[in-house]
C-alpha positions, 0 to 999 in steps of 0.5 A: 500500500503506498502511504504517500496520497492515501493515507488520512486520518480517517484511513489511519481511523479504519486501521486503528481499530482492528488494530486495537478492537482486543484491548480491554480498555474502552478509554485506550481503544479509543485514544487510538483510534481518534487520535489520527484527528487530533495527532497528524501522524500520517505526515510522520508516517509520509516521513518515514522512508518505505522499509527502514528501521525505526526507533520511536522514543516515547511510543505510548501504546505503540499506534505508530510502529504498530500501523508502520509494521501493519501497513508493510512500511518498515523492516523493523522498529523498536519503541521504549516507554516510562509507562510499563502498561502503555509498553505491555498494550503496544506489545500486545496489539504486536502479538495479537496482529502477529506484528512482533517479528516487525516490531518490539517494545520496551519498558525503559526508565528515564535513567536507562537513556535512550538505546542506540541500535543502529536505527536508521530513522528515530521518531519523536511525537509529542514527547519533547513536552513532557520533558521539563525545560531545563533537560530539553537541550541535553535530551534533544542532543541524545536524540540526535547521538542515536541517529547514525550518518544519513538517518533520519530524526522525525519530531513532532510536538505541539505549538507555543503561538498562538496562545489560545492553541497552547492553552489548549494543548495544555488542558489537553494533557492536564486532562489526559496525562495529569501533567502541566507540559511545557511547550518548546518552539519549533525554531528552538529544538531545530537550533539545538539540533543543528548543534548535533550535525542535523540539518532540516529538510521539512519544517511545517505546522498543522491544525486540528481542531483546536490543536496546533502542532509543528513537524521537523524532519532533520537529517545528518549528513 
């Protein structure tokens, strides 16, 4: 299936919840599957060069990697999480999908770092908020370390303008998460990574509905 003109949020919806249709949490089930209208994945998934590995830092409960092995598009992935239960879902949607030879996942303290296993493309999608201000830099370079000669670092967050956007973002993870998330521009973490050796080949910004979110594609030459 080519991903590049057909994949939609409503596309990435119908592959969602059979995806996730045995998880026995409702809450969980339909996260994932609404979370395409609210999260731009299809431009990070448009992103990922068709069949190569892929490590996604922060995976939650694994929708990325999961529609990525689902749609043919890698050849295997990795993802690692703080939160064991959201890794524990990840790997058993793998399971049931028969997806684990493509994919695995991982339960991985903030203290273990982040594992540097030769992947050529590392995705980062809406973590870099819920890393506090003052480690923002230090974890942007890390990312940048695992990313080997050619690769590829996807990053998408969610914007600081205009405010009532933020705001909005804000309220979302205080519901959702429990945290009050602090929000870091575009134009900040791109300085940082151009430090590491990154140069940009995409910026860009999106809406969805009244959520505001921007992408960076980095590469290292």
């Amino acid at each position: 299936m080519s991903t590049q003109n057909t994949l939609t949020p409503t596309a990435i919806q119908r592959l969602a919840v059979p995806l996730y249709a045995g998880v026995p949490s409702a809450k969980v089930r339909l996260m994932q599957e609404y979370r395409s209208h609210i999260c731009p994945l299809h431009e990070v998934i448009h992103e990922v060069p068709p069949q190569s590995a892929v490590l996604d830092v922060g995976c939650g409960n694994g929708l990325l990697l999961n529609l990525l092995a689902s749609l043919g598009r890698i050849r295997r992935g990795h993802g690692f999480d703080v939160a064991g239960p959201a890794v524990a879902v990840a790997s058993q949607v793998a399971s049931d999908h028969r997806l684990s030879s493509v994919v695995a996942f991982e339960h991985r303290t903030i203290e273990q770092g982040i594992p540097n296993l030769g992947h050529e493309v590392v995705t980062v999608v809406d973590v870099l908020h819920h890393v506090p201000d003052q480690h923002k830099a230090a974890f942007v370079a890390s990312l940048c370390d695992v990313v080997p000669a050619g690769g590829r670092l996807i990053v998408k967050d969610m914007v600081v303008r205009p405010r009532w956007r933020a705001a909005a973002n804000q309220m979302h993870d205080l519901v959702m998460a429990r945290q009050w998330v602090e929000h870091v521009d575009s134009e900040q973490v791109e300085a940082w990574a151009v430090r590491s050796s990154m140069r940009v080949s995409r910026r860009d910004r999106f809406n969805t509905l009244w959520y505001g979110h921007w992408l960076l594609v980095l590469e290292k030459s």
